[in-house]
NUKOL-788965 format. One line per field, with one value per residue (C-alpha): residue in one letter; x, y, z. Coordinates in nm, 3 decimals. Example, Ala and Ser with C-alpha at 12.3 -4.5 7.8 and 13.67 -1.06 7.14 Angstrom:
% residues 2
resn (a,s)
x (1.230,1.367)
y (-0.450,-0.106)
z (0.780,0.714)
***
This chain:
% residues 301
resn (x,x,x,x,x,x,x,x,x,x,x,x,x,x,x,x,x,x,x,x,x,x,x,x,x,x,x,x,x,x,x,x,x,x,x,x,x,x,x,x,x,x,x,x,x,x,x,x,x,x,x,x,x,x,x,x,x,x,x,x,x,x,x,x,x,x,x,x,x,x,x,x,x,x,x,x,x,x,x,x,x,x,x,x,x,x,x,x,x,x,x,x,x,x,x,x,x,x,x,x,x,x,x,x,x,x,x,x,x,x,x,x,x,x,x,x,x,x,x,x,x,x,x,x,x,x,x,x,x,x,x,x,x,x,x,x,x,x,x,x,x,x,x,x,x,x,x,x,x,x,x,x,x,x,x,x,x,x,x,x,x,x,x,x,x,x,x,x,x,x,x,x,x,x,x,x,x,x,x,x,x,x,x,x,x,x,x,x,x,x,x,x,x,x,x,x,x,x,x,x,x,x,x,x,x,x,x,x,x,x,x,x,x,x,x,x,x,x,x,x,x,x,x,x,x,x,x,x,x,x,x,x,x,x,x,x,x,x,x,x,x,x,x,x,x,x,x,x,x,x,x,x,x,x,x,x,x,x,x,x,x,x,x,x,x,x,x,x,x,x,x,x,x,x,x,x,x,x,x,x,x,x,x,x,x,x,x,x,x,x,x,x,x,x,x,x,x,x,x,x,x)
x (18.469,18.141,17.959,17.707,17.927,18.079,17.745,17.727,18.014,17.981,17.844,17.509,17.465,17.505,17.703,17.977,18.206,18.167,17.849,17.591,17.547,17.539,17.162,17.142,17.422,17.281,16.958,17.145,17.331,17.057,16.876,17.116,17.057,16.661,16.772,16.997,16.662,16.450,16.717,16.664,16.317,16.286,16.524,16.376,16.039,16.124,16.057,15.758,15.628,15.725,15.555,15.258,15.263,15.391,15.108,14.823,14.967,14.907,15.197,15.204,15.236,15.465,15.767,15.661,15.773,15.914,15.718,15.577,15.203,14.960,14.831,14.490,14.564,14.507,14.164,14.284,14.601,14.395,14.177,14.459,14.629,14.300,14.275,14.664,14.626,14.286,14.387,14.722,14.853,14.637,14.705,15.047,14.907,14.733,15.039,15.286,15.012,15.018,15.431,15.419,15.130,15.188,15.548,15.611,15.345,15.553,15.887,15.739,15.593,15.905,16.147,15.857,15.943,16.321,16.394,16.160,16.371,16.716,16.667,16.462,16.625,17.018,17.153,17.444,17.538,17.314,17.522,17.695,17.338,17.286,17.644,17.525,17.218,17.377,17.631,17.296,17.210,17.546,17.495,17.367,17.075,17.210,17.465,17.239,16.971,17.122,17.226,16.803,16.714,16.943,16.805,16.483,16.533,16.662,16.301,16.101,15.957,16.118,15.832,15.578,15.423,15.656,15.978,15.932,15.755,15.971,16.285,16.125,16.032,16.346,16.455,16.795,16.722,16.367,16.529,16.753,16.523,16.312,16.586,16.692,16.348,16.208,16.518,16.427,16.056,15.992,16.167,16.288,16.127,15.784,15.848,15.977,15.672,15.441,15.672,15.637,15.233,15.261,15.173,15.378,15.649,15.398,15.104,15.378,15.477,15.145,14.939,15.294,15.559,15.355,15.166,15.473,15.637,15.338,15.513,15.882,15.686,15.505,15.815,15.947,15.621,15.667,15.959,15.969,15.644,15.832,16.088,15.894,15.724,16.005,16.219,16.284,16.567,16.450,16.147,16.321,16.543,16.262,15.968,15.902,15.573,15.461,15.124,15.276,15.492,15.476,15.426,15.792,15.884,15.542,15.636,15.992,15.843,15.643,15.924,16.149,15.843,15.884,16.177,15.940,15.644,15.669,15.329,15.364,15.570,15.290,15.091,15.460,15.470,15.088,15.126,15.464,15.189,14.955,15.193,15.287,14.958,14.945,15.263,15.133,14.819,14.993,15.200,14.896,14.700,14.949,15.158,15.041,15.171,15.545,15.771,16.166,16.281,16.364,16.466,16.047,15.892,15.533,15.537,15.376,15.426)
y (16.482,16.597,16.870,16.626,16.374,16.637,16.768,16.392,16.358,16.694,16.648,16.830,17.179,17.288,16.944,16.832,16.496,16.274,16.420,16.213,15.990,16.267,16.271,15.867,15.858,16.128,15.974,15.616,15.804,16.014,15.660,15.558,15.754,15.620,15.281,15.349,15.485,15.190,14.950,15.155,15.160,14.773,14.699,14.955,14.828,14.439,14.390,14.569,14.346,14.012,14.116,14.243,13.894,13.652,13.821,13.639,13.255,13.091,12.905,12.616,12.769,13.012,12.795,12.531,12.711,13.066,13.235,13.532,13.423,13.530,13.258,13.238,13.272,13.668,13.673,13.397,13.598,13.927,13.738,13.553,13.934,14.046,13.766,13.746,13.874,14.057,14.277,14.406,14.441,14.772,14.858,14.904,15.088,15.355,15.408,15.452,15.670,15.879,15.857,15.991,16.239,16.411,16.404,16.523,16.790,16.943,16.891,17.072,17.358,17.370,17.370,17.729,17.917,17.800,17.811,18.114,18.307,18.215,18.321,18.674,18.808,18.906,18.843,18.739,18.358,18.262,18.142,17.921,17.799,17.711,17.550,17.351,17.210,17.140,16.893,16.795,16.657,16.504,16.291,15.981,15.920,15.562,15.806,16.013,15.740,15.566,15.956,16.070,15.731,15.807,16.208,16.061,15.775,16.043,16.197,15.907,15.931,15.559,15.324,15.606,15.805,16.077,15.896,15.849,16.170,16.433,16.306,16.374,16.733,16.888,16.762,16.946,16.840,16.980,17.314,17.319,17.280,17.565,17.796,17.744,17.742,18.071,18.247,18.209,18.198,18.497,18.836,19.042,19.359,19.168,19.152,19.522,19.654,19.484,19.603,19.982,19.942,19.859,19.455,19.289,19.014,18.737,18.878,18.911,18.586,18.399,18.563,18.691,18.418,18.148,18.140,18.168,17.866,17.592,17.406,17.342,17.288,17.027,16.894,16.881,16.735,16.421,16.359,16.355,16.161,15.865,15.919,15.860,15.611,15.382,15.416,15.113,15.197,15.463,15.268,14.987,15.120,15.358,15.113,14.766,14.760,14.627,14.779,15.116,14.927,15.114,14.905,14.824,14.737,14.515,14.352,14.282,14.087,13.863,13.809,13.644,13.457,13.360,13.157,12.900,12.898,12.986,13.020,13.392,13.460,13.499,13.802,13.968,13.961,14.102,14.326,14.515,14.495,14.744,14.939,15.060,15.147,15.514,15.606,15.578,15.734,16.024,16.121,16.066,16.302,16.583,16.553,16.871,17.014,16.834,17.064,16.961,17.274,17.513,17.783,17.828,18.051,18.158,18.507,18.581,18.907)
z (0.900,0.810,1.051,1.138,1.268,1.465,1.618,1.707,1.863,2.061,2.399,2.505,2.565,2.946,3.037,3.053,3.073,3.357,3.486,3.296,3.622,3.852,3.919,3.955,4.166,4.409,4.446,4.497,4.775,4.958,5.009,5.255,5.493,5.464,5.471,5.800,5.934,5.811,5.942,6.290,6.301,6.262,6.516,6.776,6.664,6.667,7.043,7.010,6.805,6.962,7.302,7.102,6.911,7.250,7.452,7.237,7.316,7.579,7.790,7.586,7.271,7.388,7.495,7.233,6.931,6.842,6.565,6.471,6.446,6.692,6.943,7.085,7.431,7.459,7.632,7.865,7.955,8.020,8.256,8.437,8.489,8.607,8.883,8.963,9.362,9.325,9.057,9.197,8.880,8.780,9.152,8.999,8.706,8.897,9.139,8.832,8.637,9.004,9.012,8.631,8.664,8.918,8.912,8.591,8.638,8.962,8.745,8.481,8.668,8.842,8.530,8.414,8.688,8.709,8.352,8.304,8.576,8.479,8.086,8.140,8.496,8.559,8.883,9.063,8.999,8.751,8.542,8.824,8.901,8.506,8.520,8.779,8.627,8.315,8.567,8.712,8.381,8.282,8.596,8.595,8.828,8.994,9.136,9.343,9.443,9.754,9.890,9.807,9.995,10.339,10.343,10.291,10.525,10.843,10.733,10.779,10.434,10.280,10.161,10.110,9.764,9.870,9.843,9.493,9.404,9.600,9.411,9.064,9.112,9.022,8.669,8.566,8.214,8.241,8.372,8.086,7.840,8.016,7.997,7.685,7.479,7.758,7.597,7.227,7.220,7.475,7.325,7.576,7.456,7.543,7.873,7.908,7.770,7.994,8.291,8.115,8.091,8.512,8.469,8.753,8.728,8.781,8.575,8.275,8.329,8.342,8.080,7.806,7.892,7.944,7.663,7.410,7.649,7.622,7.363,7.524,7.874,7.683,7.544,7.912,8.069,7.813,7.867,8.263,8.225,7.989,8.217,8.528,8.419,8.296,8.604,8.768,9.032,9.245,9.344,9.394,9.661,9.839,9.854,10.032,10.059,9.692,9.717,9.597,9.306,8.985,8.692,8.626,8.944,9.003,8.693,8.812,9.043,8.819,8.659,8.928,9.068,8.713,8.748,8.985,8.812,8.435,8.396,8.503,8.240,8.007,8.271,8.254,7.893,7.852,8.137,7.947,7.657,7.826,7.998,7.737,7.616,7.826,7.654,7.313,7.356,7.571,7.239,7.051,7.242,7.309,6.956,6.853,7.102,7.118,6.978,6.959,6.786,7.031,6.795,6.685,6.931,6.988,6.853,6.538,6.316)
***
């Protein structure tokens, strides 16, 4: 055999057998987890889109046929939600923008100083208390709703603002979250030196801590404001008076007035069109500030 036919059948330099669909098969492999994902997103995102799609037709066209081409009944729906009781549906709107705001607000300046407190001090039972909270967040909240509506009830506070806002302040998640973000993005040493240059507790905490903490109590105020806004079973146990109905619970009621006059169905379906609305433009607004990864703190060399 000739030394060229051996240099032919030689394999390349650096190789070896077996290997020569290595690259192609890694790259067919890494796409599945991107399909999995795609195949996600369009399911999650599938719903969306029919409500954005149903909420153009009109009645007619929307139990006539099923498809995915806009109607022309959009302006005509907006104007029937308008009118349905004098505008009682963005009565709903404000009172679950209230329920959201403010509650999530007090849950997240709650879930600062809790979460602040149980990651920088030492003290007897704080780790009890932490075990606690982290049960507090393995339970579900249906369990603890009809025992918040009888201490309520004995305080005379059912059917009011405060029967759904005084529940919300204390989020055990929110703490968590707190505790667990306060303890990697504010270094111990900080807070020691501002104690040895005579700043007190709270001045360390509000102009050092709080700073380095904005983006997990970000993270926390978004999610108890989603949270807040999508709940539909506290409110439906604490109020009867449907002029303080958040949006979910207002739309409920559409709904089963539904069942005797379907033309309501079509203000339900545009009204979960627009409620949704505030959510999206919430994470649009405050994205740069959403931060999931707790390990990145504030500090900067």
């Amino acid at each position: 055999m000739s030394s060229l036919a051996v240099r032919k059948a030689a394999p390349a330099a650096g190789t070896t057998p077996g290997t020569a669909q290595g690259p192609p098969l890694r790259r067919r492999i890494a796409l599945i987890p991107t399909i999995t994902l795609l195949i996600g997103a369009i399911y999650c995102l599938l719903p969306v889109a029919w409500v954005a799609i149903a909420a153009t037709k009109s009645g007619s066209e929307l139990f006539s046929t099923f498809t995915f081409l806009p109607g022309s009944g959009f302006a005509d729906n907006i104007r029937d939600l308008n009118a349905y009781r004098d505008g009682v549906y963005w009565k709903w709107m404000g009172n679950s923008a209230l329920y959201a705001g403010v509650g999530a607000l007090l849950s997240t300046v709650v879930s600062a100083f809790s979460g602040y407190a149980l990651a920088i001090y030492r003290f007897r039972g704080r780790e009890a208390i932490f075990n606690v909270l982290l049960a507090g967040v393995l339970m579900p909240p249906v369990i603890l709703a009809i025992p918040q509506y009888l201490l309520l009830a004995e305080a005379n506070l059912t059917d009011s603002y405060l029967s759904v806002l005084l529940p919300l302040i204390l989020s055990p998640y929110g703490v968590y979250l707190s505790r667990i973000y306060a303890t990697a993005a504010v270094p111990a040493d900080v807070v020691e030196a501002g104690r040895m240059d005579g700043a007190s507790e709270w001045r360390i905490f509000t102009r050092v801590a709080l700073p380095m903490m904005v983006p997990g109590l970000v993270t926390v105020f978004l999610f108890q404001f989603v949270a807040v806004w999508n709940n539909f079973l506290l409110p439906y146990i604490m109020l009867s008076d449907d002029e303080k109905f958040p949006i979910t619970l207002g739309l409920y009621t559409l709904l089963e007035q539904g069942a005797n006059t379907p033309a309501l169905y079509t203000l339900v379906i545009t009204g979960a069109l627009i409620a949704v609305v505030p959510l999206v433009a919430l994470f649009l607004v405050i994205q740069r500030f959403w931060s999931l990864d707790l390990l990145s703190g504030a500090v900067k060399s």
